[in-house]
GUMI-439152 format. One record per atom (N, C-alpha, C, O): x, y, z. Coordinates in steps of 0.001 Angstrom, whole numbers, plus 500000, padded with zeros to 6 digits. Layout:
XYZ ...
END
This chain:
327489186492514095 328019187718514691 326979188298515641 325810188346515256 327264188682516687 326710189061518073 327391190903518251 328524191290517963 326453191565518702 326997192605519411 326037193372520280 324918193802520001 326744193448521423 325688194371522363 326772195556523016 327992195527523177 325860196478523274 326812197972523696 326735197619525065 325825197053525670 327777198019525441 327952197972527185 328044199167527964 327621199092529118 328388199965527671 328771201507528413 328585202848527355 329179203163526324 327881203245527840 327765204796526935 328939206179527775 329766206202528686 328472206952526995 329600207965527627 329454209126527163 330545209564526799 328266210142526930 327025211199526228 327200210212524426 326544209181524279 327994210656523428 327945209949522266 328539208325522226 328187207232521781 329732208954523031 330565207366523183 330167206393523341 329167206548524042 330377204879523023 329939204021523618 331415202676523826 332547202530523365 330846202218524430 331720200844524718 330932199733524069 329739200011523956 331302198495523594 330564197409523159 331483195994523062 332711195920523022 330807195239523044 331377193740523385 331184193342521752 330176193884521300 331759192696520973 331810192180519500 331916190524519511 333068190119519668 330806189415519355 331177188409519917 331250187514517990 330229187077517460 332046187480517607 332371186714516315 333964185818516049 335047186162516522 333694184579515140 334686184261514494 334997182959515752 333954182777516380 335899182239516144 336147181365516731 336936181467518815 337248180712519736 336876182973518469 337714183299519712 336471183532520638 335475184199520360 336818182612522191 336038182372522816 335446183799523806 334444183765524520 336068184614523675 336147185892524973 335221187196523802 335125186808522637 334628188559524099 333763188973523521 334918190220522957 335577190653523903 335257190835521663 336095191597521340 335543193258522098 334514193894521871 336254193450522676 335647195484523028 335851196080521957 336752195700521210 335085197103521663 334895197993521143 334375199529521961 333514199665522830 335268200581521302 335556200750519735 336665200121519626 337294199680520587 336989200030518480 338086198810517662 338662199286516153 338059199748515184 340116198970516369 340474199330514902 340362198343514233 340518197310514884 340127198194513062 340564196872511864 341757197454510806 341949198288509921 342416196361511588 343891196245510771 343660196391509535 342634195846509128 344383197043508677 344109197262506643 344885196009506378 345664195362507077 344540195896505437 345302194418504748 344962194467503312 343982194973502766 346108193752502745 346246193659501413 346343191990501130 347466191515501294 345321191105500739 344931189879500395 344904189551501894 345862188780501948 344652189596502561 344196189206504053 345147189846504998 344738189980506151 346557190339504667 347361190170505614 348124191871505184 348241192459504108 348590192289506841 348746193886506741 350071193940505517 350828192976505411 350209195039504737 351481195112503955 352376194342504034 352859193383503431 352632195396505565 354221194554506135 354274193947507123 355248194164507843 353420193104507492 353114192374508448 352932190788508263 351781190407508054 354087189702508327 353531188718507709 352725187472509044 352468187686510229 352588186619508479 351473185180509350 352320185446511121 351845185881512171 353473185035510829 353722184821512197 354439186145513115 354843186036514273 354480187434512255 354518188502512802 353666189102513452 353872190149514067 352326188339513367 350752189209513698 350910188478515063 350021188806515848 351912187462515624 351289186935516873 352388187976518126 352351187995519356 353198188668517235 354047189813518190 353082190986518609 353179191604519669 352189191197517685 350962192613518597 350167192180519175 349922190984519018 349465192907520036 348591192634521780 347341191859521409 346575192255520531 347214191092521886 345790189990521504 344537190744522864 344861191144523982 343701190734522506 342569190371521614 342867191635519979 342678191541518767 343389192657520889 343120193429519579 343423193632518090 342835194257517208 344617192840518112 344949192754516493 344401191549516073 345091191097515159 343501190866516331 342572189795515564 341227190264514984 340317189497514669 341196191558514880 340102192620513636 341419192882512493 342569193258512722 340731192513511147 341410192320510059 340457192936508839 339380192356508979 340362193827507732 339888194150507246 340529194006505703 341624194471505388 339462193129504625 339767192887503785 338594193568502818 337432193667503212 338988193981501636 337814193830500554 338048192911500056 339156192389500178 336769192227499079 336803191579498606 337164191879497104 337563191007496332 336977193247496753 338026193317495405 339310193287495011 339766193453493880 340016193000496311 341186192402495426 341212191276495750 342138191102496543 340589190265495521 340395189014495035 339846189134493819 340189188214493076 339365189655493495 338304189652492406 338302188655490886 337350188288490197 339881188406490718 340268187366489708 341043186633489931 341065185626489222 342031186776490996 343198185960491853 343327186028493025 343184187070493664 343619184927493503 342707183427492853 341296183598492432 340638184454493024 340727182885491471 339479182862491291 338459182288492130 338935181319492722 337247182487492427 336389182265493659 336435181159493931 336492180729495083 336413180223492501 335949178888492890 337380178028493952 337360177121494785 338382178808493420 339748178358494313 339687178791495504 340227178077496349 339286179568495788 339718180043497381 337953179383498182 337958179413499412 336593178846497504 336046178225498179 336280176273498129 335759175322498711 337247176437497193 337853174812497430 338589174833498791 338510173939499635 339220175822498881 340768175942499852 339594176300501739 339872175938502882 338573176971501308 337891176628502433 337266178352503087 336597178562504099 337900179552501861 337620180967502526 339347181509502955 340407180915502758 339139182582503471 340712183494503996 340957183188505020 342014183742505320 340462182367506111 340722181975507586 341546180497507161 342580180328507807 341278179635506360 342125178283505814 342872178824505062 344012178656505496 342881179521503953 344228179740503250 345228180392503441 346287180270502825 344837181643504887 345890182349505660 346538181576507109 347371181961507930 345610180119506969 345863179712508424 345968180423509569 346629179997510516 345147181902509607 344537182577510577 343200182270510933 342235182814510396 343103181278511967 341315180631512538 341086181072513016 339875181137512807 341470182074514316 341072182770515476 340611184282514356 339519184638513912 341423184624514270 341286186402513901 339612186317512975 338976185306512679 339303187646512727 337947188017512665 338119189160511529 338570190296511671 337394188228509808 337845189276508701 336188189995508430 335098189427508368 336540191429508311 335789192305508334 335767192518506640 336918192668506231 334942192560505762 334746192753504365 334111193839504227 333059194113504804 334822194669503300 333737196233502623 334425196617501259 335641196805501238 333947196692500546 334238196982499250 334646198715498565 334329199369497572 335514198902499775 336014200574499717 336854200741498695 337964201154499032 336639200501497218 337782201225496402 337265201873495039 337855202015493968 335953202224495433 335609203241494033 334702204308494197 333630204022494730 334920205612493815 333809206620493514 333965207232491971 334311208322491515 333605206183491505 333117206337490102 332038205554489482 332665204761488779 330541205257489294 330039204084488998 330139203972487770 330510205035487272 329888202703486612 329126203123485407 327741203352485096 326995202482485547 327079204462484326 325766204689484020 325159202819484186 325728201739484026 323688203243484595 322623202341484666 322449201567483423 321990202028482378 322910200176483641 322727199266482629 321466198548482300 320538198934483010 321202197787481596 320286196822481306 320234195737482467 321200195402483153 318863195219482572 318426194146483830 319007193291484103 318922192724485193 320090192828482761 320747191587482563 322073191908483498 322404191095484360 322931193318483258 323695193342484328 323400193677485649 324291193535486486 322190194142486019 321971194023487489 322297195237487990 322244195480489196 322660196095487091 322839198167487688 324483198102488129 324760198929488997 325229197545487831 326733196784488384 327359198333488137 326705199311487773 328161198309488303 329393199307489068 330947198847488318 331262197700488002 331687199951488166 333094200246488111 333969199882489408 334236200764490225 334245199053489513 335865199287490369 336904198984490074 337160198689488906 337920198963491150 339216199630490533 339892198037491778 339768197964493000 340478197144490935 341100196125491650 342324195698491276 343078196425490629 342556194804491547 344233194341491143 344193194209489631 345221194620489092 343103193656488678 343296193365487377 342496194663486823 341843194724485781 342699195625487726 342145196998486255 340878197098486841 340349196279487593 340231198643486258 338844198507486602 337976197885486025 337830198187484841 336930196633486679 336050195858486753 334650196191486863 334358197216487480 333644195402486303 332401195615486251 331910194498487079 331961193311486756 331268195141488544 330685194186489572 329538194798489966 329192195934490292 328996193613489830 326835193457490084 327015192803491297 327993192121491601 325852193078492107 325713191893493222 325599190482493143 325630189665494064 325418190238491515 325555188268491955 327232188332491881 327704187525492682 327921188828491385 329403188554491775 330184188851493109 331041188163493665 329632190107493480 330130190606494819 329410189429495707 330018189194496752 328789189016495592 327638187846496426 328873186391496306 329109185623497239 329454186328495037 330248184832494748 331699185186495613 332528184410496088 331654186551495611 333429186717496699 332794186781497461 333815187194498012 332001186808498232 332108187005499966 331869185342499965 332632184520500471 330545185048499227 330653183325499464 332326182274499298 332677181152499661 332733183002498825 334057182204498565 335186182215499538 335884181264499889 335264183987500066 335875184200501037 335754183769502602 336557183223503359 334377184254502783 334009183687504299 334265184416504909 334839184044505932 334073185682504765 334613186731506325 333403186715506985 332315186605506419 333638186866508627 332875186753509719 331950187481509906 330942187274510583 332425188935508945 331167190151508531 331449190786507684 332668190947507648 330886191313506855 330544191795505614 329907193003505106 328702192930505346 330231194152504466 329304195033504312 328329195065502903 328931194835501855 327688195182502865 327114195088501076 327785196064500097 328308197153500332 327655195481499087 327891196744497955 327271197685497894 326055197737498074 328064198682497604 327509200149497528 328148201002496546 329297200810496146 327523201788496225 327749202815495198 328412204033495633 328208205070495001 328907204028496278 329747205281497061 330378206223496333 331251205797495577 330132207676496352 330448208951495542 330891209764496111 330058209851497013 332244211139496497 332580211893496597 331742212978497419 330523212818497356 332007213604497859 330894215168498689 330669215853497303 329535216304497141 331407215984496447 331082217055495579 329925216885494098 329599217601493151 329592215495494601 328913214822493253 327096216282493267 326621217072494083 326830215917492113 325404217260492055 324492216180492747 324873215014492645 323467216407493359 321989216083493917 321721214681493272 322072213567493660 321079215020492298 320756213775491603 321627212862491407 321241211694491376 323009213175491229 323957211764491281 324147211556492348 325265211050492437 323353211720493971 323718211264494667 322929210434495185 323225209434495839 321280211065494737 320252210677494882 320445209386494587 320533208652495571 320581208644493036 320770207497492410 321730206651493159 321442205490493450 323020207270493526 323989206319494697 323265205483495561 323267204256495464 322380206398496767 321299206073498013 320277204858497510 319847203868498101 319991205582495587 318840204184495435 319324203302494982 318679202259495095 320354203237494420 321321201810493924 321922201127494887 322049199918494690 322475201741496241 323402200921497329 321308200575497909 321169199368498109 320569201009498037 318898199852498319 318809199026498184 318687198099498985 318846199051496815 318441198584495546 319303197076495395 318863195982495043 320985197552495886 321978196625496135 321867195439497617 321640194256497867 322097196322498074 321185195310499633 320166194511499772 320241193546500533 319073194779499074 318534193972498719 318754192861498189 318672191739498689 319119193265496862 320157192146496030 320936191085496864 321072189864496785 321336191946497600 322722191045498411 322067189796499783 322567188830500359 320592190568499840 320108189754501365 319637188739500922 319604187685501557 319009188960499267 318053187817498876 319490186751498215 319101185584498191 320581186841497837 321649185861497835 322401185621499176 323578185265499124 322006185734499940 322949186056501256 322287184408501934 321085184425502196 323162182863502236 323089182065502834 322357181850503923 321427181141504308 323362183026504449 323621183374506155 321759184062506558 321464184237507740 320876184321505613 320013185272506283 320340186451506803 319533187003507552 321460186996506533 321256188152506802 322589188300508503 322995189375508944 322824187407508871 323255187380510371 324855187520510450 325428187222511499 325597187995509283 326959188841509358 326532189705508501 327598190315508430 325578190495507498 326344191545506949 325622193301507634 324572193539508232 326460193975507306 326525195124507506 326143195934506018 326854195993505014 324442196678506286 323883197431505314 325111198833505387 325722199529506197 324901198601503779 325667200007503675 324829201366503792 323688201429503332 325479202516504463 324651204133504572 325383204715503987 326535204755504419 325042205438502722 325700206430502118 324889207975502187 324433208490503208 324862208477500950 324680210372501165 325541211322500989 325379212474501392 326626210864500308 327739212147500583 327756213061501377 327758212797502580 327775214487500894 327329215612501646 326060215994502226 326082216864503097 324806215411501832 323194215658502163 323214214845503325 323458213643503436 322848215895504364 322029215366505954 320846214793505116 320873213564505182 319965215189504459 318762214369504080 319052213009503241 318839211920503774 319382213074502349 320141211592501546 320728210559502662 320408209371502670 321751211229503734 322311210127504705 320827209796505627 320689208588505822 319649210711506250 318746210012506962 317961208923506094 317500207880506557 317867209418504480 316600208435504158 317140206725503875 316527205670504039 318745207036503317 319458205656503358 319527204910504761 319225203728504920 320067205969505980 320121205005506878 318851204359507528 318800203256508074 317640205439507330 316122205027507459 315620203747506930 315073202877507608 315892203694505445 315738202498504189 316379201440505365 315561201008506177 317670201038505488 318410200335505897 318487199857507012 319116198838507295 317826200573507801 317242200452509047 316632199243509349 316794198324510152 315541199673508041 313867198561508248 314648197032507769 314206196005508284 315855196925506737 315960195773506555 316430194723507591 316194194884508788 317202193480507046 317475192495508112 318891192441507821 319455191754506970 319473193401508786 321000193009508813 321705193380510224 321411194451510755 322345192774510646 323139192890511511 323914193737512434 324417193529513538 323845195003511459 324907195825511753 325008197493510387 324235197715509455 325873198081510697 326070198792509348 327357199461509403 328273199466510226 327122200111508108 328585200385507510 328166201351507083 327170201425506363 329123202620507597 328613204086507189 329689204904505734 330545205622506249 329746204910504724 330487205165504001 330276206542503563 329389207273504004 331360206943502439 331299208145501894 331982209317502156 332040210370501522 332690208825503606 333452209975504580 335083209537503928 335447208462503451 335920210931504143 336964211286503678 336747210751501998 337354209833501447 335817211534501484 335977211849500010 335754213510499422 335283213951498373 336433214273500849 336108215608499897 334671216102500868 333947216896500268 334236215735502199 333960216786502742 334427217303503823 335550216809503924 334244218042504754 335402219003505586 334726218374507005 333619217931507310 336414218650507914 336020218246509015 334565218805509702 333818218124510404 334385220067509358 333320221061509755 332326220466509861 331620220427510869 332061219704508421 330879219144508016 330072217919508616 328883217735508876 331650216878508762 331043215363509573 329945215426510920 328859214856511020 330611216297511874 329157216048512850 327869215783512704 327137214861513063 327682217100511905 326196216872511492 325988215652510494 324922215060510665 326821215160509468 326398214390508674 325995212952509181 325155212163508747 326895212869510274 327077211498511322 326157211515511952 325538210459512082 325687212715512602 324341212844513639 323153212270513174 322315211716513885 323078212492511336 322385212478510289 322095210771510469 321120210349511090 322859210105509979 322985208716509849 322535208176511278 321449207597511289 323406208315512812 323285207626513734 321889208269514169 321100207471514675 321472209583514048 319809209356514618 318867208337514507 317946208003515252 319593207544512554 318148206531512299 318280205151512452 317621204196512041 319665205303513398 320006203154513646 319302202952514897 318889203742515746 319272201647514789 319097201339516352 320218201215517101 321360201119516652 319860201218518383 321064201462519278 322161200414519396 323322200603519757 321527199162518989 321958198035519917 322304197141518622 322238195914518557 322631197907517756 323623197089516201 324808197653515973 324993198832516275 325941196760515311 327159197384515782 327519198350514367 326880197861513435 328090199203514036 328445200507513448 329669200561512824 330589200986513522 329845200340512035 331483200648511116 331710201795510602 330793202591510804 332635202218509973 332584203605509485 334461203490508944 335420203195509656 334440203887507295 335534204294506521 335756205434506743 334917206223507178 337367205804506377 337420207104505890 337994208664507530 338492209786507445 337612207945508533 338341208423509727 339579208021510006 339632206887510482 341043208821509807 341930207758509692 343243208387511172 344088207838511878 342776209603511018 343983210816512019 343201210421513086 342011210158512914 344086210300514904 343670210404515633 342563211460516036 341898211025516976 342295212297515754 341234213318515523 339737213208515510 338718213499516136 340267212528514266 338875211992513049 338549210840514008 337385210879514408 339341209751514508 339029208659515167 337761209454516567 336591209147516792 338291210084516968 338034210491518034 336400211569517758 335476211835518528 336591211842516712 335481212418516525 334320211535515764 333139211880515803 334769210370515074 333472209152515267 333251208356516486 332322207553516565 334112208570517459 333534207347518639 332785208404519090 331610208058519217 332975209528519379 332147211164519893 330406210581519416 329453210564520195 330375210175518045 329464210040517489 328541208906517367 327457208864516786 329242207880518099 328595206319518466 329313205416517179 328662204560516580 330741205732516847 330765204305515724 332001203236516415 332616203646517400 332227202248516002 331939201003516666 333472200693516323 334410200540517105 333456200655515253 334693200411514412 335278200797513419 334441201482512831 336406200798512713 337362201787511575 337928201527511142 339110201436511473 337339201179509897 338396200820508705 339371201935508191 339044202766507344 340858201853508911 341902203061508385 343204202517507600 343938201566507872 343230203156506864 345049202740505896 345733203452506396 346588203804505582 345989204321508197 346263205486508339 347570204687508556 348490204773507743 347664203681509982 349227202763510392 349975202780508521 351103203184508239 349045202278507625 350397201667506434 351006202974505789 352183203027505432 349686204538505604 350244205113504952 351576205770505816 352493206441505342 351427205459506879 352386206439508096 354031205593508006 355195205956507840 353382204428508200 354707203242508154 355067203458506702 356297203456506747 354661203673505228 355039204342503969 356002205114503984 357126204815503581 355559206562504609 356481207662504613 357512207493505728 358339208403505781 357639206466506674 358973206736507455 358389207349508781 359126207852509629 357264207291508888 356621208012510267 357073206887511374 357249205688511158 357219207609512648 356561206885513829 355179207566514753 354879208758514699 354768206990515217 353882207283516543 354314207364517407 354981206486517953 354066208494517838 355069208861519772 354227209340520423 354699209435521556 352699209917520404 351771210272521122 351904209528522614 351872208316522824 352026210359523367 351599209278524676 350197208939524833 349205209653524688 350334207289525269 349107206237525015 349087205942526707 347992205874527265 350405205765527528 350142204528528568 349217205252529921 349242206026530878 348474204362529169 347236204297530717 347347203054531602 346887202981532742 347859202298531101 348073200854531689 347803200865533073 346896200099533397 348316201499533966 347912201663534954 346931202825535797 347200203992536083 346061202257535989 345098203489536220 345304204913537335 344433205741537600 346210204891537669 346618206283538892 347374206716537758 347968207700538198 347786206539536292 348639207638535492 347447207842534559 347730208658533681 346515207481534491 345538207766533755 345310209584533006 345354210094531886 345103209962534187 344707211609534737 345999212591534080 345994213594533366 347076211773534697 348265213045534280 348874212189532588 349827212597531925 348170211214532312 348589210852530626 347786212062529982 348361212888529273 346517212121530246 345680213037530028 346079214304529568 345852214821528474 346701214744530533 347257216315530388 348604216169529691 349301217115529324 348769215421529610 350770215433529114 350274215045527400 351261215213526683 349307214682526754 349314214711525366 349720215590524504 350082215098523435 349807217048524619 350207218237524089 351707218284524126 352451218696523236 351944217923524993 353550217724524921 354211217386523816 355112218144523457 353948216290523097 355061215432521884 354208216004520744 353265216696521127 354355215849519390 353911215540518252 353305214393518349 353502213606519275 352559214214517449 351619212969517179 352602211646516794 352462210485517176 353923212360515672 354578211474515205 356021211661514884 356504212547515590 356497211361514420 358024211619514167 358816210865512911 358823209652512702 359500211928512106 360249211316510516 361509210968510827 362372211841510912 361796209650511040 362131208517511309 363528208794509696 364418207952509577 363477209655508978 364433209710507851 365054210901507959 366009211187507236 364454211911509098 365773213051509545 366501212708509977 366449211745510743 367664213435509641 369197213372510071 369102213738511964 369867213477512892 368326214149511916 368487214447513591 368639212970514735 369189212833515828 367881212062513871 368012210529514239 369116209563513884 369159208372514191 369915210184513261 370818209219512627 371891208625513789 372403207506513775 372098209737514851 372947208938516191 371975208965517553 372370209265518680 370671208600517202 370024208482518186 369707207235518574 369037206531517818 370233206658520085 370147205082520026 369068204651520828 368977203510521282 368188205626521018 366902205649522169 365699204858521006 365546204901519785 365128204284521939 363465203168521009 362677204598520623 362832205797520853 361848203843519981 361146204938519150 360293205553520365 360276206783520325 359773205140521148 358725205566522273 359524204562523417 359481203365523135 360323204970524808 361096204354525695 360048203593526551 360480202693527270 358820203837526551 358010202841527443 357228202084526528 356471201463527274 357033201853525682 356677201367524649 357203199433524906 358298199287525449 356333197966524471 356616196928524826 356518196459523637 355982195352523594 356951197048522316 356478196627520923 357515195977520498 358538196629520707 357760194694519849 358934194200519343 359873195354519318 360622195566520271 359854196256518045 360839197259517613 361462198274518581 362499198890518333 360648198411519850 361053199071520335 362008198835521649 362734199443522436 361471197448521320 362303196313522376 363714196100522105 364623196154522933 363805195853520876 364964195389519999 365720196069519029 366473195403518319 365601197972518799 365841198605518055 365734199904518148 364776200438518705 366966200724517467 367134202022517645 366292203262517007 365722202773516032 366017204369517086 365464205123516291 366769205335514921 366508205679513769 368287204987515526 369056205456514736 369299204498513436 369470204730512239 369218203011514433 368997201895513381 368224201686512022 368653201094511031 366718202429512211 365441202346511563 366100203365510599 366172202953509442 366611204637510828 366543205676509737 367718205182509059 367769205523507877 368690204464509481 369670203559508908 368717203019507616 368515203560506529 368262201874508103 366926201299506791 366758202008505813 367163201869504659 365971203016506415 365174204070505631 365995204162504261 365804203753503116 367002204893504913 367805205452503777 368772204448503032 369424204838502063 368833203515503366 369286202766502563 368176202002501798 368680201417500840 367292201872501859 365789201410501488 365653199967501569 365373199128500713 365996199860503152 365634198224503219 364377198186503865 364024198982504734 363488196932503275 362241196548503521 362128196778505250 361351197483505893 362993196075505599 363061195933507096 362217196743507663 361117196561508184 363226198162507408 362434199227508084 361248199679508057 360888200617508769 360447199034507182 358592199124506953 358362198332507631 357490198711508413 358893196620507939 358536195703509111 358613196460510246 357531196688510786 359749196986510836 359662197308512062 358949198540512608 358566198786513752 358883199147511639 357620200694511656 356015200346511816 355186200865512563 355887199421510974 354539199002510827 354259197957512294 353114198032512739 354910197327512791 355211196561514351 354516197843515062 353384197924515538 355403198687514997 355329199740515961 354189200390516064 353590200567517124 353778200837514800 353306201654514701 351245200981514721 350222201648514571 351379199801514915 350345199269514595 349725199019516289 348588199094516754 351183198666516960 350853198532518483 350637199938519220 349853200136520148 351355200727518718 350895202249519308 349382202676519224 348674203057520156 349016202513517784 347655203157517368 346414201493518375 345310201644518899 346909200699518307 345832199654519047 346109200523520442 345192201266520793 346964200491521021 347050201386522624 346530202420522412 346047202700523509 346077203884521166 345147204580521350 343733204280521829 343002204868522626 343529202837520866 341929202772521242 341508201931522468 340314201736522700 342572201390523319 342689201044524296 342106201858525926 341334201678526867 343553203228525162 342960204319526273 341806204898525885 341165205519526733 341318204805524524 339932205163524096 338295204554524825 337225205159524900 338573203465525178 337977202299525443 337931202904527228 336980203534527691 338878202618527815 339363202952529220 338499204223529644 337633204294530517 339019205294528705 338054206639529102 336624206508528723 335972207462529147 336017205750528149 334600205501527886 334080205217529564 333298205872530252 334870203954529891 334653202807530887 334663203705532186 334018203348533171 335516205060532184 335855205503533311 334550206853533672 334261207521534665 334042206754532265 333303208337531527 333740209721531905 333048210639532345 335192209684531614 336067211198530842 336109210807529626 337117211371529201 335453209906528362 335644210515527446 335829211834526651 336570212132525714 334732212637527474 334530213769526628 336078214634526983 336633215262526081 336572214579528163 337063215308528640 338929214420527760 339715215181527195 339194213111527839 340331212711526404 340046213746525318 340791214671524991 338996213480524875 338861214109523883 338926215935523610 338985216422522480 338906216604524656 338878217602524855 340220217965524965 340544218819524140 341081217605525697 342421217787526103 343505217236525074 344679217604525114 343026216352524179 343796215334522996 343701216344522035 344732216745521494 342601216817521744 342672218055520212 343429219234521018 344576219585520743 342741219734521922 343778221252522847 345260220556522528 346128221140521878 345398219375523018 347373219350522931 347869219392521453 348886220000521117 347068218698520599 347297218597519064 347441220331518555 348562220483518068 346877221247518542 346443222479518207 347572223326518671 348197224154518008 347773222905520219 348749223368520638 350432223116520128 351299223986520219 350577222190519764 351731221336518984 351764221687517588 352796221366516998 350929222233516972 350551222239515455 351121223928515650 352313224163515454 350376224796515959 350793226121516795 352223226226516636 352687226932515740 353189225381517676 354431225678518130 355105225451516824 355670226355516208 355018224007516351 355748223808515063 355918224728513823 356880224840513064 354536225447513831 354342226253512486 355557227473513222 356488227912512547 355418227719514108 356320229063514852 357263228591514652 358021229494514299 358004227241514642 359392226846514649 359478225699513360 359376224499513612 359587225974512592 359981225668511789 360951224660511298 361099224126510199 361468224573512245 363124223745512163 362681222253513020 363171221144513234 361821222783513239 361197221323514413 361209219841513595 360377219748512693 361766219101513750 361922217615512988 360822216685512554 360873215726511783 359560217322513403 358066216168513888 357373217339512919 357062218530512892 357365216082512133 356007216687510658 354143216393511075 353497215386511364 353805217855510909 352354217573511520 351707216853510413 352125216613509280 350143216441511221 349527215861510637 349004216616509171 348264216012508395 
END
């Protein structure tokens, strides 16, 4: 794994991501698709080749739900998740995001191991096991284990988090094949600006690739992230690439690229495609003379739209009319809430289509305004229209488009 930044933009940056088998360099910032055993919810093998290439070939897996099925030694017979999904090109991103609970400090023999929460119940994982799933799996990058805790945990339990996810990295570099040349050190700290500098400081000095900023969206306030982020990105170097959980609302997105992060692990597309949402934000920059007036016209729509009001039921218009997404190519808004309410799967296929190609065209025009340097100024005009829309709705009540 390769990465060099290409364009700054005051926090923003642009960056080239060069991993996995695809010959051309991935841009960043970048979403990674959520996935459940390699592959999005509702998204199956040969549905992933209907959204926009390069960008839906970032795929984000943990490795705890593998954790007992198949067992390691099966899926490193079968060759890793790129042979057993017969996805070779795409590029799996590994982080172990599903617990803030550890168990108390064990004996030497277990290795200080941890609680999580996986497909077979919560599990007790040390770094020589988390070390046997990534070896088994094979993703292209990797974050280490970490001990990750809530904003609200007291001092000292957070303190111990910072020295156990060390403590863990370590662990993980001295089993690590590769030397070190896919994984991504984990930065934790919950709520403490000081806890997030001395981890990302620690993590700094080691030999890894890249990092992975955790701990965000567990319970502290938007208020809070700037500084906590400022906290962390003061002590990286510039020129390693940056992940970050837990930003999932266009907002939040927008307020880590503000901050220099790279990439985003979000469940935001599945939980949205869940409830029956669409995405209608206007995205198209495609052509650069509408750039300017896309800009200003964001305040206009809602972010999204409930796809299970009756207000849609004789509406035969695509979910977004300029939109080039399968579903919107081939299907009604009236059709989909049809689904809905009758509760056919379908309608999570064709939401999640949609809704997966909309949010990749955010970070598109995200990318674009870096390249052009109005980031600051997207970003300025994207929250004003949101605020403004949030505003009107609360005044009207009857309005169909459920805010964020």
């Amino acid at each position: 794994m390769r990465f060099t930044v290409t364009r700054s933009c005051g926090g923003a940056r642009a960056g080239a991501l060069y991993a996995g088998n695809w010959t051309s360099p991935l841009e960043t910032p970048a979403l990674l698709l959520s996935t459940r055993k390699g592959l999005p919810a509702f998204i199956s093998r040969d549905l992933l080749a209907s959204l926009p290439l390069p960008d839906s070939l970032l795929l984000h897996s943990s490795p705890l739900h593998f954790f007992e099925c198949p067992p390691p030694h099966t899926l490193q017979n079968v060759g890793g998740l790129h042979q057993m999904l017969g996805l070779h090109d795409h590029i799996f991103v590994a982080s172990p995001r599903d617990s803030v609970e550890c168990l108390p400090e064990s004996d030497g023999a277990n290795k200080l191991g941890a609680s999580f929460e996986t497909p077979s119940g919560r599990r007790h994982v040390n770094p020589a096991k988390y070390m046997e799933l990534i070896s088994s799996l094979k993703p292209n990058v990797w974050a280490s284990l970490a001990d990750e805790v809530p904003a609200w945990v007291p001092e000292k339990r957070n303190k111990t988090s910072v020295d156990r996810t060390i403590r863990w990295l370590d662990d993980c570099l001295a089993l690590d094949l590769a030397s070190g040349s896919s994984i991504l050190g984990s930065c934790l700290g919950a709520a403490s600006k000081e806890e997030r500098k001395r981890c990302a400081t620690e993590v700094a000095k080691r030999n890894v690739s890249g990092f992975w900023i955790g701990g965000f969206g567990l319970g502290e306030s938007m208020e809070e992230r700037p500084s906590l982020l400022k906290a962390v990105t003061d002590c990286l170097p510039e020129q390693k690439l940056r992940m970050i959980s837990g930003f999932d609302l266009p907002e939040e997105v927008l307020q880590g690229i503000a901050a220099g992060i790279d990439l985003f692990d979000s469940t935001y597309i599945y939980h949205l495609t869940l409830g029956g949402f669409a995405l209608t934000f206007p995205l198209d920059n495609e052509e650069r003379g509408a750039f300017d007036s896309q800009l200003s016209d964001i305040g206009c729509d809602g972010t999204k739209i409930n796809l299970r009001a009756t207000t849609y039921r004789k509406d035969t218009s695509a979910i977004v009319s300029n939109c080039g997404c399968f579903t919107c190519q081939n299907h009604t808004r009236a059709y989909i809430n049809h689904l809905l309410n009758v509760h056919e799967m379908l309608a999570q296929i064709l939401l999640e289509i949609h809704n997966t190609h909309h949010y990749l065209g955010f970070f598109r025009s995200i990318r674009e305004a870096i390249k052009c340097n109005s980031f600051d100024l997207f970003h300025r005009r994207f929250i004003k229209g949101r605020r403004a829309h949030l505003t009107s709705t609360i005044a009207a009540p009857e309005c169909q488009v459920v805010p964020a």
